[in-house]
VEXMIBA-872411 format. One record per residue: residue number from 1; chain; residue in one letter; x, y, z of N, C-alpha, C in turn. Coordinates in Angstrom, 3 decimals, padded with zeros to 6 digits, always signed. Example, Ala and Ser with C-alpha at 12.3 -4.5 7.8 and 13.67 -1.06 7.14 Angstrom:
BEGIN
+-----+-------+-----+----------+----------+----------+----------+----------+----------+----------+----------+----------+
!   n ! chain ! res !      n_u !      n_v !      n_w !     ca_u !     ca_v !     ca_w !      c_u !      c_v !      c_w !
+-----+-------+-----+----------+----------+----------+----------+----------+----------+----------+----------+----------+
!   1 !     A !   A ! +013.190 ! -005.690 ! +007.800 ! +012.300 ! -004.500 ! +007.800 ! +013.200 ! -003.300 ! +007.800 !
!   2 !     A !   S ! +012.850 ! -002.250 ! +007.080 ! +013.670 ! -001.060 ! +007.140 ! +012.900 ! +000.030 ! +007.870 !
+-----+-------+-----+----------+----------+----------+----------+----------+----------+----------+----------+----------+
end
This chain:
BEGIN
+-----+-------+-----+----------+----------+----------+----------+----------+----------+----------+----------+----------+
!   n ! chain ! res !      n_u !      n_v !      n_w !     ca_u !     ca_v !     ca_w !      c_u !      c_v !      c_w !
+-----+-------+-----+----------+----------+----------+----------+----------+----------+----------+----------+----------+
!   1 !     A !   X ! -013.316 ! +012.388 ! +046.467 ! -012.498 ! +011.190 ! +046.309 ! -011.206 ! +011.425 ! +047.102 !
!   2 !     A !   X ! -011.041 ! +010.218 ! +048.015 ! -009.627 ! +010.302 ! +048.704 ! -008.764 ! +010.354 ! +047.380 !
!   3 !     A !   X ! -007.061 ! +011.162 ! +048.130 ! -006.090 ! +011.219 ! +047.221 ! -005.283 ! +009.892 ! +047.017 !
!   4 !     A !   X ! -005.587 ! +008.780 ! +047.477 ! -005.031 ! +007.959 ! +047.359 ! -006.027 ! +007.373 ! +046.424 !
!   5 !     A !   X ! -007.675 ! +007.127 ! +046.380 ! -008.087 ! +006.428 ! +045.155 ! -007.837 ! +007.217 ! +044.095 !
!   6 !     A !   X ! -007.606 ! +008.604 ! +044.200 ! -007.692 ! +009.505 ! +042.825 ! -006.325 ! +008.811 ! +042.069 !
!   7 !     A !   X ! -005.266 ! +008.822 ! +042.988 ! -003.361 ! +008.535 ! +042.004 ! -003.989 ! +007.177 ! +041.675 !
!   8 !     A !   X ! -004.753 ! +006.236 ! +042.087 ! -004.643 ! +004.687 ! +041.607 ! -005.482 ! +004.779 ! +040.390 !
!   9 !     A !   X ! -006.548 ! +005.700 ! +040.166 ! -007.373 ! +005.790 ! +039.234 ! -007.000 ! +006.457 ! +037.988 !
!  10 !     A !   X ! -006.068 ! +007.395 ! +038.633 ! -004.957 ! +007.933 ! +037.392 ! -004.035 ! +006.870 ! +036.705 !
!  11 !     A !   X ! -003.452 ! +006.179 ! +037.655 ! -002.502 ! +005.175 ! +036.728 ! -003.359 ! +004.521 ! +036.097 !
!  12 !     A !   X ! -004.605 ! +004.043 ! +037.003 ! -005.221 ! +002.701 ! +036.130 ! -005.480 ! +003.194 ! +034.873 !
!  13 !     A !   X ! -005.846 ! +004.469 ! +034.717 ! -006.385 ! +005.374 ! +033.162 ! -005.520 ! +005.530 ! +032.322 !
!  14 !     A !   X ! -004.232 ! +005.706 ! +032.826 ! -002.860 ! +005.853 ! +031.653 ! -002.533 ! +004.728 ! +031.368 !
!  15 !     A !   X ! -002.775 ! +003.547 ! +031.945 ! -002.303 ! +002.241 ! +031.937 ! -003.163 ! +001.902 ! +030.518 !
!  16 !     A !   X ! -004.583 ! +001.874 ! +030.949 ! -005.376 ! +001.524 ! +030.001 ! -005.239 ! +002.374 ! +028.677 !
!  17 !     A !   X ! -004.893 ! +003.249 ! +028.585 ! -004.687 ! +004.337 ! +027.521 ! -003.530 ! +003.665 ! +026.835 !
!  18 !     A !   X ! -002.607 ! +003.633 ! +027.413 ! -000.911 ! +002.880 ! +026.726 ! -001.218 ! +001.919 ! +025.942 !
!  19 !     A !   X ! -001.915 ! +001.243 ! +027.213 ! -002.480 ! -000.609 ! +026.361 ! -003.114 ! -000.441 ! +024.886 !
!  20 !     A !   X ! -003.806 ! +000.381 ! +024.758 ! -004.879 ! +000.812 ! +023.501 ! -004.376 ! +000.287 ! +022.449 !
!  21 !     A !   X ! -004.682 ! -000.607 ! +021.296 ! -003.813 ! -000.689 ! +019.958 ! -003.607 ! +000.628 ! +018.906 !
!  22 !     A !   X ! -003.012 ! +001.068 ! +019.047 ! -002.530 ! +001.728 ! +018.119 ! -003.109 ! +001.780 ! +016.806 !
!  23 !     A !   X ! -003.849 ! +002.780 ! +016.424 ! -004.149 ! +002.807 ! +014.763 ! -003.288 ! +002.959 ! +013.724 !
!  24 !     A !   X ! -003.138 ! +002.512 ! +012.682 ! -002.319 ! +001.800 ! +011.700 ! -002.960 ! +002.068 ! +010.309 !
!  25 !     A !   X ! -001.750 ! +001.986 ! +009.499 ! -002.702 ! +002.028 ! +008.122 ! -001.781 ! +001.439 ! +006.983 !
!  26 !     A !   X ! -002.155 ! +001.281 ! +006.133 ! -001.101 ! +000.336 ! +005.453 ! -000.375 ! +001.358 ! +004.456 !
!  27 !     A !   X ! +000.869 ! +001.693 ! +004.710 ! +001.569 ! +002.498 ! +003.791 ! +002.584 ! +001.792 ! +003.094 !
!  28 !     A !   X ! +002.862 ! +002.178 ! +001.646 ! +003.545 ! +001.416 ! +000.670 ! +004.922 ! +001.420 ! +001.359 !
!  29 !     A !   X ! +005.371 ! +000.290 ! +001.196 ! +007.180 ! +000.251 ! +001.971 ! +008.079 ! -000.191 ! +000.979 !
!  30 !     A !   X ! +007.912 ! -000.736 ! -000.249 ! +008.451 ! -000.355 ! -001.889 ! +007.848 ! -001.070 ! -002.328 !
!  31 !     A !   X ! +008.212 ! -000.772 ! -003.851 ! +007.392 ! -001.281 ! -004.894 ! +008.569 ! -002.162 ! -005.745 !
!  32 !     A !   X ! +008.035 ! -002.694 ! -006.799 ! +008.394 ! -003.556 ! -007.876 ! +007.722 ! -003.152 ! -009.273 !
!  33 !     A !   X ! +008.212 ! -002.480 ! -010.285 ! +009.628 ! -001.550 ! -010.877 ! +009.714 ! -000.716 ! -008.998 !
!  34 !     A !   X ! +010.795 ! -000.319 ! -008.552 ! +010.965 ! +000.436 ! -007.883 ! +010.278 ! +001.851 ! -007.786 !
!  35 !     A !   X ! +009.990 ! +002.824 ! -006.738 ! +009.483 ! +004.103 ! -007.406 ! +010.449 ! +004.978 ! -007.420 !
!  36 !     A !   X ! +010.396 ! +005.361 ! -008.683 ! +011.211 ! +006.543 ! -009.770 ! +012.124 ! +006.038 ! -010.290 !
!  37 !     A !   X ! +012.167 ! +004.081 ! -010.568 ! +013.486 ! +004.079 ! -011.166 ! +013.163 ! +003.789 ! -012.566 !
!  38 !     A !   X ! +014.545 ! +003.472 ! -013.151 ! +014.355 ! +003.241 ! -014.657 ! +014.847 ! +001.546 ! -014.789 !
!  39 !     A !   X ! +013.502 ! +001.191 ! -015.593 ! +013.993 ! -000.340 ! -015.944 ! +014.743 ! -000.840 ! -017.436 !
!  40 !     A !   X ! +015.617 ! -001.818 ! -017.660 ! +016.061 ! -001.833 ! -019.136 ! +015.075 ! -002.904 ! -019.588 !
!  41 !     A !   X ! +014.145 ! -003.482 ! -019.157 ! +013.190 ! -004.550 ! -019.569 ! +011.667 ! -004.447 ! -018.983 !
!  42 !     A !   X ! +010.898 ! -004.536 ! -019.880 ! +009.682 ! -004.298 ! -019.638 ! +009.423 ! -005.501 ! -018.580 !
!  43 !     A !   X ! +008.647 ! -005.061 ! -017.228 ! +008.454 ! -005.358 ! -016.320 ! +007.132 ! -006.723 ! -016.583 !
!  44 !     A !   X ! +006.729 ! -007.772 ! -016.126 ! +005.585 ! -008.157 ! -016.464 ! +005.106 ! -008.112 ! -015.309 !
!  45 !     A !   X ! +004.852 ! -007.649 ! -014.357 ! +003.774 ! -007.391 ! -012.999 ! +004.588 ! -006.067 ! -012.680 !
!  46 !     A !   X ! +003.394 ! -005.254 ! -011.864 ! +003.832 ! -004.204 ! -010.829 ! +003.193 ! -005.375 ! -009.368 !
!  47 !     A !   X ! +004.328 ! -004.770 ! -008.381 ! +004.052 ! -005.863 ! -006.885 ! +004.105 ! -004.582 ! -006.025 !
!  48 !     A !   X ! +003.840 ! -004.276 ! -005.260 ! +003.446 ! -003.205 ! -004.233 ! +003.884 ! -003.659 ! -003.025 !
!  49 !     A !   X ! +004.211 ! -003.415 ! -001.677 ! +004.599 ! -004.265 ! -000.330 ! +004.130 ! -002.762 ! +000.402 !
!  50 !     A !   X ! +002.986 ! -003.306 ! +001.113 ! +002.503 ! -002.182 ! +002.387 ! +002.988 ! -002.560 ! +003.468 !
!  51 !     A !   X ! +002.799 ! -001.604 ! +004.724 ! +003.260 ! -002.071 ! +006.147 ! +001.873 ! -002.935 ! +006.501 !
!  52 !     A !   X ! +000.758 ! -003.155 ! +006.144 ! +000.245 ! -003.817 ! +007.037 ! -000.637 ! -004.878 ! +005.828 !
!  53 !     A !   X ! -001.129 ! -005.593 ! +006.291 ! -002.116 ! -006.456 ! +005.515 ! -003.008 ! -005.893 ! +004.979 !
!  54 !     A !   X ! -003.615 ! -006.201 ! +004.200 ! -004.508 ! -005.424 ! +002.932 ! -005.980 ! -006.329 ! +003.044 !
!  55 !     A !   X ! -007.214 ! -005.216 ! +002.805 ! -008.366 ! -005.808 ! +002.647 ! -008.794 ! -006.013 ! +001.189 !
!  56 !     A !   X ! -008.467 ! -007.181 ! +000.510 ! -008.481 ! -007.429 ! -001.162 ! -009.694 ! -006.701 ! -001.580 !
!  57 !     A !   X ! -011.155 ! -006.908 ! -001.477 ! -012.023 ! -006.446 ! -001.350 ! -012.380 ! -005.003 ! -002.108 !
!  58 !     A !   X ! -010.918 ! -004.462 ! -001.256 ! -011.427 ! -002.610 ! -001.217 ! -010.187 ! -002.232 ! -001.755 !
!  59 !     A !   X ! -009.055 ! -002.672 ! -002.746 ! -007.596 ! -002.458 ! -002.891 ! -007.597 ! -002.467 ! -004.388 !
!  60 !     A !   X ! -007.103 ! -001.498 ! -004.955 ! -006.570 ! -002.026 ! -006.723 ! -005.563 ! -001.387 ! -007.151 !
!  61 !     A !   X ! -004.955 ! -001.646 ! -008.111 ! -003.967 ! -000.795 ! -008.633 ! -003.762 ! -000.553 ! -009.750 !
!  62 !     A !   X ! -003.349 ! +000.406 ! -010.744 ! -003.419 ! +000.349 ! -012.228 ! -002.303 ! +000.912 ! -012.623 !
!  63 !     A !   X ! -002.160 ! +001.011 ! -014.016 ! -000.827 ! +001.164 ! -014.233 ! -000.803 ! +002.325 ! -015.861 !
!  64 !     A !   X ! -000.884 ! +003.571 ! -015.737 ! -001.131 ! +004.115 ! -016.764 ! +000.071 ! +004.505 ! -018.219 !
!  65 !     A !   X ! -000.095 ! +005.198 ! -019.154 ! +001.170 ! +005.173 ! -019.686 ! +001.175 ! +006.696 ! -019.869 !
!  66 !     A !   X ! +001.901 ! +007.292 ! -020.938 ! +002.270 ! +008.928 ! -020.190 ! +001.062 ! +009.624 ! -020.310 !
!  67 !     A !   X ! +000.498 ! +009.269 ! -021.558 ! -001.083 ! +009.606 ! -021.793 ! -002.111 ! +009.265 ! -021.179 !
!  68 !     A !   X ! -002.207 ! +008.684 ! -020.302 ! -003.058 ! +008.316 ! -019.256 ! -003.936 ! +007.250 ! -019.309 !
!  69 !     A !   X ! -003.633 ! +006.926 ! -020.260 ! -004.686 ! +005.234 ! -020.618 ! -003.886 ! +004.549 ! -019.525 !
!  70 !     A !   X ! -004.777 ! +003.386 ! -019.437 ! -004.587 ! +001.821 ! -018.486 ! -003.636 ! +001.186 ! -019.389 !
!  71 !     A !   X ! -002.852 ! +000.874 ! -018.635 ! -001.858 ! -000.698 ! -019.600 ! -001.918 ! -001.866 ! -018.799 !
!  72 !     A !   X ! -002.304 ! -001.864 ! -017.969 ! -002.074 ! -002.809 ! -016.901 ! -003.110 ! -004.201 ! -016.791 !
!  73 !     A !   X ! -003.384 ! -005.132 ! -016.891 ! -004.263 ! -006.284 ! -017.422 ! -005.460 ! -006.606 ! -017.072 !
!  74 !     A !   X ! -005.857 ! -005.305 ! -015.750 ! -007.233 ! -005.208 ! -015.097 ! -006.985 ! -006.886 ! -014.041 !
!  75 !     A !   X ! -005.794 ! -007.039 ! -013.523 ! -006.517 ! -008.177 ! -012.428 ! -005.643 ! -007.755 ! -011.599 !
!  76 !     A !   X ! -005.808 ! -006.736 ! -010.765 ! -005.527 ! -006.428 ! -009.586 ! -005.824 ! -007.044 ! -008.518 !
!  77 !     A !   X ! -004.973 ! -007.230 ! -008.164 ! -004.862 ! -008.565 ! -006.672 ! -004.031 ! -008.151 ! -005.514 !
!  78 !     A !   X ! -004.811 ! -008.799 ! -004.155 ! -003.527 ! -008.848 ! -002.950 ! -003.461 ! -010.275 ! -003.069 !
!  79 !     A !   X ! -001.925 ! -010.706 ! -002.886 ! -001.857 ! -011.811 ! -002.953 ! -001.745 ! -012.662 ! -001.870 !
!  80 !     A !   X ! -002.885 ! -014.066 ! -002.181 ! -002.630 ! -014.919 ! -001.143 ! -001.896 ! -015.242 ! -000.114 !
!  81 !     A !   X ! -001.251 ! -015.455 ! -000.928 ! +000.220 ! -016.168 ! +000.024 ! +000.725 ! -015.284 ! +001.011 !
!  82 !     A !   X ! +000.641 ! -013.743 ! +000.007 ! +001.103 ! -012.799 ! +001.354 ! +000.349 ! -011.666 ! +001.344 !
!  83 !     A !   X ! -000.937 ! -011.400 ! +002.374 ! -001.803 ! -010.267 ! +002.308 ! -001.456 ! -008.775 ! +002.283 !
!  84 !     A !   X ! +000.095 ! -008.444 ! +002.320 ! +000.664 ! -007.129 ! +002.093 ! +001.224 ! -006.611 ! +001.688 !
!  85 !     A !   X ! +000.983 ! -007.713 ! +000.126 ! +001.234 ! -007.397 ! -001.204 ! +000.065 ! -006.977 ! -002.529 !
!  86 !     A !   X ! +000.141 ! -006.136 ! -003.412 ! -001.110 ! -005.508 ! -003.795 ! -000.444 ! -006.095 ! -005.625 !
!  87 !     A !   X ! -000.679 ! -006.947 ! -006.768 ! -000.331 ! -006.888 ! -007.831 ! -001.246 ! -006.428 ! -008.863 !
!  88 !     A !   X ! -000.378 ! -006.294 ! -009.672 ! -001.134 ! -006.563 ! -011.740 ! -000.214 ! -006.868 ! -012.341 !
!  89 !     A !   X ! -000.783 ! -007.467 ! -013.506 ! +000.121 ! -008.147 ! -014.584 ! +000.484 ! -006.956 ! -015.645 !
!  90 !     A !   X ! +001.333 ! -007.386 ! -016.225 ! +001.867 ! -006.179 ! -016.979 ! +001.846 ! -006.798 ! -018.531 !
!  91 !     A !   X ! +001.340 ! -006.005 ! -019.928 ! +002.281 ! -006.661 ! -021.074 ! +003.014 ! -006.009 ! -021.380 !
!  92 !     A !   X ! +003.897 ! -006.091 ! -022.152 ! +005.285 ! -006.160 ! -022.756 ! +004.869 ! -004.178 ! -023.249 !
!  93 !     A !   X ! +005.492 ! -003.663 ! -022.666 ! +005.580 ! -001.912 ! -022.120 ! +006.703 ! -001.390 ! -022.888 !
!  94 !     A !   X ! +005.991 ! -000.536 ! -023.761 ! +007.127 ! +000.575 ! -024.886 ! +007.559 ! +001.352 ! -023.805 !
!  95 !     A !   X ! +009.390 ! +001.613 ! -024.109 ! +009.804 ! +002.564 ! -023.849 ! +009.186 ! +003.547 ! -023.248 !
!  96 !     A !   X ! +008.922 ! +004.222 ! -022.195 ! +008.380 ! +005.468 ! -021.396 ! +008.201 ! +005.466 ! -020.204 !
!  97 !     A !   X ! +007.524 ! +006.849 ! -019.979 ! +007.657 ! +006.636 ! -018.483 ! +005.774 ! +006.262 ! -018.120 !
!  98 !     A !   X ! +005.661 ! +005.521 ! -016.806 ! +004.315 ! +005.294 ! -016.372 ! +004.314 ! +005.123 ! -015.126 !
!  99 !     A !   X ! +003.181 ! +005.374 ! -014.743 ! +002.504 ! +005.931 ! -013.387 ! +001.740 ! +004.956 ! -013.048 !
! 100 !     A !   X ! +001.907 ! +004.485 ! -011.364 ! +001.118 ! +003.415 ! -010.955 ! +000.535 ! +003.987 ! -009.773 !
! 101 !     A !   X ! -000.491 ! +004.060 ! -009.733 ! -002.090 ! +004.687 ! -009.059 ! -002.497 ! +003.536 ! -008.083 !
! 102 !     A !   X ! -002.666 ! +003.543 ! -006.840 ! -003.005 ! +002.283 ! -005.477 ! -003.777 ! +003.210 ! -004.824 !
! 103 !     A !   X ! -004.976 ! +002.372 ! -004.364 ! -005.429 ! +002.489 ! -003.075 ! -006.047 ! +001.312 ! -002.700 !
! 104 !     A !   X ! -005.948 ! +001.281 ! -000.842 ! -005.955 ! +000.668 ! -000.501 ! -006.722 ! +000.747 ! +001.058 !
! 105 !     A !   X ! -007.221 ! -000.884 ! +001.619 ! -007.699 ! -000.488 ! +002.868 ! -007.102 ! -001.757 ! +003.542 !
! 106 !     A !   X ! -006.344 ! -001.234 ! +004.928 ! -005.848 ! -002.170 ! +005.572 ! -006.362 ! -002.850 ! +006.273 !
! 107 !     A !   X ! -006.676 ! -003.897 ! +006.879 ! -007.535 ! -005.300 ! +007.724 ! -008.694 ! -004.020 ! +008.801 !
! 108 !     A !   X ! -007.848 ! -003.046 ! +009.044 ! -008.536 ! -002.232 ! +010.412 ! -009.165 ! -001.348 ! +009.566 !
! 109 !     A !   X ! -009.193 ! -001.071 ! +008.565 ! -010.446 ! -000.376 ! +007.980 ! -010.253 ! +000.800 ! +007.079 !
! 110 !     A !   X ! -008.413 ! +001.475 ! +007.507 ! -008.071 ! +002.826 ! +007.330 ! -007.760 ! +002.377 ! +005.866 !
! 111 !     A !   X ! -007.685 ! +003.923 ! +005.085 ! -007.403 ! +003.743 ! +003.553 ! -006.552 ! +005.193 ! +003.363 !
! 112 !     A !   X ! -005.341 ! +004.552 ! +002.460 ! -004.332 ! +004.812 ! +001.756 ! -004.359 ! +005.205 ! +000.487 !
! 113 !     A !   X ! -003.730 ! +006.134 ! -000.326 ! -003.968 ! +005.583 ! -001.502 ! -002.260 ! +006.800 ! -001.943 !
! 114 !     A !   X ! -002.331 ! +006.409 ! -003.337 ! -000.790 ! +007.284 ! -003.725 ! -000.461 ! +006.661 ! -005.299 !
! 115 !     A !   X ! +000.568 ! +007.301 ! -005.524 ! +001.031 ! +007.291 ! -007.096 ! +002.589 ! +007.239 ! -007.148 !
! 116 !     A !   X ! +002.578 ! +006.986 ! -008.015 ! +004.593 ! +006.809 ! -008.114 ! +004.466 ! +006.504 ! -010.258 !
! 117 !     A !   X ! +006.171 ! +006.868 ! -010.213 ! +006.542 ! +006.954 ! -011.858 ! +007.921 ! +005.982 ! -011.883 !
! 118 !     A !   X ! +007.396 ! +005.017 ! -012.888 ! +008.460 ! +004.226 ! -013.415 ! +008.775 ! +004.370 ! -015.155 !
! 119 !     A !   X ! +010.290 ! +004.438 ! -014.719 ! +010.759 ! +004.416 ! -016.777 ! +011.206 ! +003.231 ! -017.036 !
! 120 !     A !   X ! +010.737 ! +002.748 ! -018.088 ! +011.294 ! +001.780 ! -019.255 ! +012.052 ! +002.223 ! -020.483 !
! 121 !     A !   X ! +013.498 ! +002.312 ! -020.200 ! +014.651 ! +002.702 ! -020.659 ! +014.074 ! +001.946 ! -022.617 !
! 122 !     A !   X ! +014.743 ! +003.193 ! -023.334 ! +014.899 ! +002.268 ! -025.045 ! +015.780 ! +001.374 ! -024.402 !
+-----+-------+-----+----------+----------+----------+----------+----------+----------+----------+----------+----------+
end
């Protein structure tokens, strides 16, 4: 190969390489109770906000209490209105601390998942 098609075939290859989309994955960018804070009122939803859109499908979240049972209302949702948000409903939560458990798969396929601790102040 002449050295002049080889440098054009090089750029054209880095060019096309740059262009490539970028793989992505949806990582939590905060939550609702916040993670690690303390609330003075029992929360009625946990709301989640990822960086990227969420595949409802393949996504849930739960919400345990220090003992590890579920408190959380079993209807885990991404919500409509905005696909890169992950919820559950909450009831009315004694005093303590609890742990909210997500995973998730973003529109491109990749999966996330993680834990965080919220207190509900006496």
């Amino acid at each position: 190969m002449n050295p002049r098609r080889f440098a054009i075939a090089s750029v054209a290859t880095v060019a096309w390489i740059a262009s490539a989309p970028a793989s992505s994955h949806a990582f939590l960018d905060h939550a609702l109770p916040a993670v690690g804070s303390t609330v003075h009122a029992s929360p009625t939803a946990v709301r989640l906000w990822f960086t990227e859109q969420l595949e409802p499908v393949f996504c849930s979240v739960r919400v345990q209490d220090q003992a590890g049972a579920k408190v959380d209302a079993g209807d885990s949702h991404v919500e409509a209105s905005d696909p890169t948000i992950l919820a559950a409903s909450l009831p009315v939560l004694v005093p303590g601390t609890y742990r909210v458990v997500w995973r998730v798969v973003s529109v491109d396929t990749h999966v996330t998942e993680g834990d965080f601790t919220f207190v509900v102040a006496k």
